[in-house]
N, C-alpha and C positions, 0 to 999 in steps of 0.2 A: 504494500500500500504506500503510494506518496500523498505527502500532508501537502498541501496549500493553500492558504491561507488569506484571507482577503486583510485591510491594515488601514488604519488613517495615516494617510500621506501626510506628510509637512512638505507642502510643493508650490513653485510661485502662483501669485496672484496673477488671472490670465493678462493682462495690460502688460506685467513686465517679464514673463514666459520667455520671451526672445531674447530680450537683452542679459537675463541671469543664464540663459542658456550657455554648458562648455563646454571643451571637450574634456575627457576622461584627463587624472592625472599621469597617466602611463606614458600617454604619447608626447607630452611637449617636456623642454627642458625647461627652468628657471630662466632662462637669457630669453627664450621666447614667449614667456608667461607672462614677463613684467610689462611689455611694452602694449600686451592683450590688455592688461588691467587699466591702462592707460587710455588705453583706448574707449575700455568699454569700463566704467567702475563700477558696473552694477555685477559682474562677470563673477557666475561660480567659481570662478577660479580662485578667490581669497578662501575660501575652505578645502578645494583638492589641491592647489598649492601655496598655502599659505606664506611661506616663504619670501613670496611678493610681497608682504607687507613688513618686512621685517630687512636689518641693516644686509648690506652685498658680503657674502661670504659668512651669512650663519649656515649653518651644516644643516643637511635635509633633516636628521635624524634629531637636534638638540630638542630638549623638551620643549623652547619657547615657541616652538614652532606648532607641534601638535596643542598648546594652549591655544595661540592663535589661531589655525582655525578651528576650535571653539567658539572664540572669542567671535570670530567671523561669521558660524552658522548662526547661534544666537541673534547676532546682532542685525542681520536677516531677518529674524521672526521678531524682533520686538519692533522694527521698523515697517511692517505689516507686508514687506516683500515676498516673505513666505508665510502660511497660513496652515494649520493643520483641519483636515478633514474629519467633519461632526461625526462620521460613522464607519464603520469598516468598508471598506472597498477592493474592487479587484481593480486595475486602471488597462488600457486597452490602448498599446502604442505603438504605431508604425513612423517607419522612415521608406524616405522615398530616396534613392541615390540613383541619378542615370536611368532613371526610366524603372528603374527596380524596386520593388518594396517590399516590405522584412517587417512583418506583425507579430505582437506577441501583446503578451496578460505581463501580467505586473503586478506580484505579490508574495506571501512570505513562505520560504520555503522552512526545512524542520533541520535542527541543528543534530537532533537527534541519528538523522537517516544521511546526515552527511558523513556523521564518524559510524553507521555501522555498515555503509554501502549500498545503501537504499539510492543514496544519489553518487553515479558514477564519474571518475574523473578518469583523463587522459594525457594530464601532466605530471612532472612532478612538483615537487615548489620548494625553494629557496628560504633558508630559517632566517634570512636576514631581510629578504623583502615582506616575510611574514611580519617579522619582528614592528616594521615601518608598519600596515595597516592595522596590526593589531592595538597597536599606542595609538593610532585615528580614531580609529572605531571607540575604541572605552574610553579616550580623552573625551569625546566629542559626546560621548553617547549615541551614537548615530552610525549607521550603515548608509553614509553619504554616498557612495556611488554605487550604483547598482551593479548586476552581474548578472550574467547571459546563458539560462539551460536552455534543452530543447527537452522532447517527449516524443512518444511514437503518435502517427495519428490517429485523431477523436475526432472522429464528424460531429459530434454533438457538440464538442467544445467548439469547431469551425463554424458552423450554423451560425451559434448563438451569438459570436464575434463578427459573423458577418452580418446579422440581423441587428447587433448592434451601432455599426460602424454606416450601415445603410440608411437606418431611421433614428438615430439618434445623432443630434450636433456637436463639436467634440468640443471641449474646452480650450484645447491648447491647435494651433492649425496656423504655422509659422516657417518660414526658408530661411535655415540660419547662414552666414556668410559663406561658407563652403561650399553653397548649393541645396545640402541637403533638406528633405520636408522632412516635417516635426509634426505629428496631430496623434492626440489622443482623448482617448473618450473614457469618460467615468462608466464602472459597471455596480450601479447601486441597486435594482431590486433583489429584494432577500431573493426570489427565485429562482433569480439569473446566478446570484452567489451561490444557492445552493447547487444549483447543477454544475458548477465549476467546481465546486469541492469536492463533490463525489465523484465525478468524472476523476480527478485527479485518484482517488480515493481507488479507484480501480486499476490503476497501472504500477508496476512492478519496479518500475526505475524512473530516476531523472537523470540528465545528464548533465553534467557542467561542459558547454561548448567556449564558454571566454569568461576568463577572473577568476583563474581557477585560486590566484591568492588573494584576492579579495573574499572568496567564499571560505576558506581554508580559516583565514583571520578572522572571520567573523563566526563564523561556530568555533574558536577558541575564548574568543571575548565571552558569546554564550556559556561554557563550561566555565570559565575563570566568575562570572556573576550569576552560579548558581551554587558557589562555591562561597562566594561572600556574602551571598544572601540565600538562604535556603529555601523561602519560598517563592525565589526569580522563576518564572514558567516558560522565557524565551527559547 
């Protein structure tokens, strides 16, 4: 059985969607961040590289850095740029690149079925890039950037996603500078949740296709804060 879970986002308000939009911390360096944030100073990038906000040549790794962005998500949600969602949801998001587009759900997987093999990986992973997401994720509190399974197909899950993305308006429906299209749609009725969960509920594996150490760090943050707190449930 795979868990999935629907979740209140903490995700921009749809007016500034575009401009807080990033790319992933992986792919750019600091020398290339800084002059992004300059650009654009609304830019998630002061949370996946916080470092841009901080003196030239702190160390990726020093603690002031994982404070900062802390200090940085926060500072997002008290300024109303991010917002958390009043109730559980699944989220329904596609990109479009070059004529192509790449859909998928949006929600919480089981920390549990990652360390017993429930969800499969296909890397291996680095204790020192671990070490770097693992101090994000608990400094922050937050699994700031997402991470990418796939599954086997489920028509029922395809249906519903496409009966949703047909007749319902998305929230977010934006080109960010790269080209690519960004739109996603909320999937809020309980019955639509629930046929999402149980479909999942039925299949045997997930698979980690990308972030395999983002996922790795983040179900160790899970065990480390059920460890500090006994009745943590994440």
């Amino acid at each position: 059985m795979a868990v999935f879970k629907p979740f209140k986002a903490v995700r921009p308000v749809p007016e500034k969607a575009a401009a807080i939009a990033s790319l992933p911390y992986d792919v750019m360096d600091s020398d290339e961040a800084r002059p992004e944030v300059a650009r654009n100073p609304l830019s998630y990038i002061h949370v996946e590289k916080p470092e841009v906000d901080l003196p030239l040549g702190t160390s990726l790794y020093d603690p002031a850095v994982y404070a900062k962005a802390k200090e940085n998500l926060y500072a997002y949600i008290s300024r109303g740029d991010l917002k958390q969602d009043d109730k559980p949801m699944f989220y329904i998001y596609e990109q479009v690149m070059d004529g192509r587009a790449q859909c998928g759900l949006v929600g919480l997987a089981s920390v549990d079925e990652y360390m017993d093999g429930t969800i499969k990986k296909h890397e291996l992973t680095r204790a020192d890039k671990e070490a770097d997401r693992i101090k994000h994720v608990d400094v922050c509190d937050a699994h700031s950037s997402p991470v990418f399974f796939t599954y086997r197909h489920q028509e029922v899950i395809d249906s519903l996603v496409q009966r949703i993305m047909s007749s319902t308006a998305p929230v977010y429906d934006f080109t960010s500078d790269d080209g690519i299209e960004h739109t996603l749609w909320l999937v809020s009725a309980e019955n639509d949740i629930q046929t999402i969960t149980e479909a999942f509920a039925m299949m045997r594996y997930l698979y980690v296709a990308d972030g395999h150490h983002r996922t790795a760090s983040a179900a160790k943050v899970g065990l480390l804060r059920r460890e500090q707190f006994p009745n943590y449930t994440g």
